[in-house]
N, C-alpha and C positions, 0 to 999 in steps of 0.2 A: 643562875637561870638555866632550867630545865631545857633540854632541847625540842622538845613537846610546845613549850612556852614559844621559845624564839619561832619556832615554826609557822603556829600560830599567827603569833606579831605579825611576823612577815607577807603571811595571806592577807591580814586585815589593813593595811597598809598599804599592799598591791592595790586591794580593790578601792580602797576611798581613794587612791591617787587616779587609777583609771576613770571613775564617777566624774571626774574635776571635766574629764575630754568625752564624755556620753555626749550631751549636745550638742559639741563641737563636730562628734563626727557623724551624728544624727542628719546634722544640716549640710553636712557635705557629700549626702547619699547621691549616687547616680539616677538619674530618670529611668523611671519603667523602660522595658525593652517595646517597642513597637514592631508589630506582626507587619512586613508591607511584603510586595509580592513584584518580582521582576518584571517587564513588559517583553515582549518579544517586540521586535519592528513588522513592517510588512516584509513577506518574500521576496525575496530575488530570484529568478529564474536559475542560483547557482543551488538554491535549498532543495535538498531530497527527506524524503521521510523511509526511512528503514520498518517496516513491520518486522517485527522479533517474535515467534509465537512462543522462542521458550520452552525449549521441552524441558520435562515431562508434559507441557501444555495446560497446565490450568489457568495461567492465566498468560497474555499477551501484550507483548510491548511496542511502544512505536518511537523510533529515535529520531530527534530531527538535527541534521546537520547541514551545517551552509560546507556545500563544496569547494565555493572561496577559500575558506580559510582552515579547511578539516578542524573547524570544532562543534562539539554538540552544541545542542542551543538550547533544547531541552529535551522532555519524554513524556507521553503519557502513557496512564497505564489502561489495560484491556481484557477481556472475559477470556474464557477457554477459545481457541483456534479463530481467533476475532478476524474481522474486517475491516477496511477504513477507507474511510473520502474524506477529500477537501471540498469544501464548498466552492463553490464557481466566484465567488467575490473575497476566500480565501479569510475569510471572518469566521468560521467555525471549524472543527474539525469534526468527525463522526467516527461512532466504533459500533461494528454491530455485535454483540455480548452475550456469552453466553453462561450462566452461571449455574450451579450446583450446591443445593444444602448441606450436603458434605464431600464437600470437593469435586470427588472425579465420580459421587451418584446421589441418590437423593431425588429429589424436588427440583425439576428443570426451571429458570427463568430466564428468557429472553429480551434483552433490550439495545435500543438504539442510544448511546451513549453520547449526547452534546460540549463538547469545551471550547470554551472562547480560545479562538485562537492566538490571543498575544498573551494573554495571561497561563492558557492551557487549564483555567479552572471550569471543571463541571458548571455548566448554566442548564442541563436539561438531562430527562431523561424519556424516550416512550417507551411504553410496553410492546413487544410483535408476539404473535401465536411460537411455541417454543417449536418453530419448523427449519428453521435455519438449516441451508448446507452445509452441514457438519464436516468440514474435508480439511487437510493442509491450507492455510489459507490461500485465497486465488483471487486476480484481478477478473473482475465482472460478475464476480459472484453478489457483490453491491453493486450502484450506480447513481448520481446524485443527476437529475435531468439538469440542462443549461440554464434553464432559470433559476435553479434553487430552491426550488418548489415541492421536489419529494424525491425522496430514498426509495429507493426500490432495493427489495433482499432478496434474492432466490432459496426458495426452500426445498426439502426432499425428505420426505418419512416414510419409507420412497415415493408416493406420491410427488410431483412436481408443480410448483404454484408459485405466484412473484407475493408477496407483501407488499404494501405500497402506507408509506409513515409521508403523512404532511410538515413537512420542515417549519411551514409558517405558521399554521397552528398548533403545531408540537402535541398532534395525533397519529394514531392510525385510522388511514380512511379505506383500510379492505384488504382483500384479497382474490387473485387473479389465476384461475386454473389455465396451466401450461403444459398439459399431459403430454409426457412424452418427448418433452422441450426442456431447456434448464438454463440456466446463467442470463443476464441483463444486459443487453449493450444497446444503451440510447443511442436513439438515430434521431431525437426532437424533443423540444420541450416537455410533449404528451405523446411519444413512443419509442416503444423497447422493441429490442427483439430478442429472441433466445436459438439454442442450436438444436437440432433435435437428433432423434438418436438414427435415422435412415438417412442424413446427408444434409433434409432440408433446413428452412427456417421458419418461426414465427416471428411477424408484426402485430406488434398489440397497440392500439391508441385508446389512447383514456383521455376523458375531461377534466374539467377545473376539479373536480372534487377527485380525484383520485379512480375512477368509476369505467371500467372499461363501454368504449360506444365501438368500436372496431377491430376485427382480427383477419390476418391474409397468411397464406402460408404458403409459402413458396415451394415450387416441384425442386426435386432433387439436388443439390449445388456441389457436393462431392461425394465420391465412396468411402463411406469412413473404414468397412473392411477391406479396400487397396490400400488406401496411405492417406490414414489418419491424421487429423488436425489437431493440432498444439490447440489448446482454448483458450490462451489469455493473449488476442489477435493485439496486433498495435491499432490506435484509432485518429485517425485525423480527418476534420472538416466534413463529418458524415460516412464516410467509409474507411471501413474494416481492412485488417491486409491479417491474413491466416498465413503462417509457415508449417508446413505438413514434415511429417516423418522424415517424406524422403529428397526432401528439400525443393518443392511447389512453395509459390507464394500464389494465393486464392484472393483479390479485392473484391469484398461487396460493398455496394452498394447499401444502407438498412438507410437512408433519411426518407425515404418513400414509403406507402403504404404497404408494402409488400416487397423483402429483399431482393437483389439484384445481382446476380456476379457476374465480372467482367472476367475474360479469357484466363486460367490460368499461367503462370510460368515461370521456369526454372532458374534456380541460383546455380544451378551447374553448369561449367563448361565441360568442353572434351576434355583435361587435363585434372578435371576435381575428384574423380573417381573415389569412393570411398569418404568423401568429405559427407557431411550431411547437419541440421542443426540438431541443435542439444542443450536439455538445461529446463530451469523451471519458465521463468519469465524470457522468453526466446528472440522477443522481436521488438525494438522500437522502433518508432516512425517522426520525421523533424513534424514540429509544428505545421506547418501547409502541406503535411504528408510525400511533399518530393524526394525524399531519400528515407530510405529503408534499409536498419540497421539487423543484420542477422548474426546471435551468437551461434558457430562453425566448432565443429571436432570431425573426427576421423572413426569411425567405428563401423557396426553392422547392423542389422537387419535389430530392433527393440533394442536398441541404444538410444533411443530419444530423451534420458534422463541424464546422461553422462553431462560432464563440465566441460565445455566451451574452449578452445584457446585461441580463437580466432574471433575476430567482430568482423563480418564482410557489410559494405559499405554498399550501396545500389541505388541507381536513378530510377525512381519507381514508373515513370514513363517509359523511358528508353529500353529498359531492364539490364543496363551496365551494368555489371559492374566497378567501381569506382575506386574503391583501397579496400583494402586489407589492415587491421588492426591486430596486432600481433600483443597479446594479453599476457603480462607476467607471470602472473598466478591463473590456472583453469577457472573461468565461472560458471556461474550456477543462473543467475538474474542479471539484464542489463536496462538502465536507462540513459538517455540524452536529454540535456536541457533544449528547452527550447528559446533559442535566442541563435543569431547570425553563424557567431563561433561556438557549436559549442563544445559541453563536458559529458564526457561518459564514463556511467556510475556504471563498476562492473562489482558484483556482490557475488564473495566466495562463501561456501559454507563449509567444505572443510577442505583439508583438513583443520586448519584456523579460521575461524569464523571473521572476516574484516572485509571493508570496502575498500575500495579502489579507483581515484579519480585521476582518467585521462584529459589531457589537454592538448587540439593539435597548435602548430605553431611551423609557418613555411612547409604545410602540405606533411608533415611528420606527427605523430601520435606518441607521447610522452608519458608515462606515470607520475603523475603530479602529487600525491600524496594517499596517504594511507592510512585508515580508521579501525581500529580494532574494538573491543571489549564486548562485541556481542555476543548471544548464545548460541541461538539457531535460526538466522534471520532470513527470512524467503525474497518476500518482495518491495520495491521500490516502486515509491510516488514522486510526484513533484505538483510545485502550488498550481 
């Protein structure tokens, strides 16, 4: 017998013996894979959302992690130098988007980007005019009014104008000239205001349809060529709280038809010299606006961008100050939860890109844990 033969044999033999088990293992095949898709729960007041724009910037991300337990919980994704809101009943999220037929030129399109919040999948998208404030991204540059009724986006090609996207019927119902005015900060259902470039303010009111019927614009409220204001103010309960350059806290008043500001005054004492705030996202304010958290460094005259190593603590009535947070790493962004005790989310950008969740406990402030892998993450939300 040839070895050709035996070879042969051998194959033929393999396969009618395998043939006997076809069936058998035909019928023991596993079930199709089922596509299903995770839920998120609702929020807890310990969840922060991390905007990540991502450089080189073309496109932008938003991380959400519960502060509880420093884990992600998920991420969506977002256009060049995006923006983002939480819906007031924490059911949707929003991205304002900007995109490009070939990346970073091309054919501009602008949109307001819908995902369901537990699932994080797209349910919507609208179209806005491609005018968007194309900047680093910044809080107030969007703004969802309390009812949930419409997105406002601030534009600039340099011209200055609000857009205004109907949430409930997932349009856009116009656009709103702001000449000379910029950024969104709802003070009511149906009004904004914006900051202008000589100190003062505009109020705008619009009706159900999105439609401006009223504008006020308030005489002078600061020198922005003495000492300039930080722009992305904390807000609580209808009023504004601005920290300037050189360390003023500025409250307006914007729930009225025409803003309001109450006495300026200072985070310095005689012994702070040299102190002043810094950093991107500068100031948060507790829920009922009674204490006002200010990120503190040590520097000079347009140092307003430097990293943070201090959190000063303040009774926003009284103008105490109250503690002193002493930060491990310099930040850049800070938030607070809102709830009796809370968490403060202090966001580095570099030299390591990670966050940082304090806990106080018997009147002391603790570094409770620490999130890394992001890229180049600016600002901090909460539900």
């Amino acid at each position: 017998m040839t070895k050709l033969f035996r070879r042969n044999l051998i194959l033929v033999l393999v396969c009618a013996f395998a043939g006997l088990f076809v069936p058998k293992l035909a019928s023991a095949q596993l079930p199709a894979d089922q596509m299903t898709t995770l839920k998120l729960g609702d929020p807890t007041p310990e969840w922060v959302y991390v905007l990540d724009v991502q450089f080189p910037v073309l496109s932008s991300k938003v991380w959400i992690i519960d502060g509880a337990t420093n884990k992600m919980l998920g991420q969506v994704s977002s256009g060049y130098v995006a923006n983002f809101e939480v819906s007031p009943d924490h059911k949707e999220l929003y991205t304002a988007d900007t995109f490009y037929s070939r990346g970073w030129r091309g054919d501009r399109n602008d949109f307001i980007t819908i995902f369901d919040a537990h699932t994080l999948q797209v349910t919507g998208e609208v179209a806005i005019p491609p005018k968007r404030l194309l900047i680093i991204s910044k809080r107030n540059v969007t703004a969802v009014t309390p009812d949930g009724k419409f997105l406002l986006i601030s534009n600039m090609t340099p011209a200055t104008s609000v857009s205004v996207v109907d949430l409930k019927a997932r349009k856009f119902a116009g656009e709103i000239d702001t000449t000379g005015c910029t950024q969104v900060l709802v003070g009511g259902n149906r009004r904004f205001s914006s900051i202008c470039a000589d100190g003062a303010m505009l109020s705008v009111t619009i009706n159900d349809k999105g439609k401006e019927v009223g504008r006020k614009r308030s005489p002078q409220l600061f020198d922005p060529d003495k000492d300039p204001l930080f722009d992305q103010p904390a807000m609580a309960g209808g009023m504004i709280f601005f920290d300037s350059y050189h360390g003023q806290i500025l409250p307006i008043d914007i729930s009225g038809e025409q803003a309001a500001a109450q006495p300026a005054w200072s985070v310095l004492g005689d012994a702070d010299k040299g102190w002043r705030p810094g950093g991107w996202q500068t100031i948060a304010a507790s829920a009922d606006g009674s204490k006002l958290y200010v990120l503190m460094h040590q520097g000079g005259e347009w140092t307003h961008k430097q990293f943070g190593k201090e959190v000063w603590v303040f009774d926003a009535k009284t103008h105490q100050r109250l503690e002193k947070i002493t930060l491990t790493t310099p930040g850049y962004s800070i938030r607070v939860t809102n709830e009796p005790k809370p968490l403060l989310f202090n966001l580095i950008l570099a030299p390591e890109p990670k966050l940082e969740t304090y806990a106080s406990a018997d009147g002391k402030w603790t570094l409770r844990s620490t999130f890394k892998d992001f890229l180049s993450p600016f600002l901090l939300y909460g539900p």
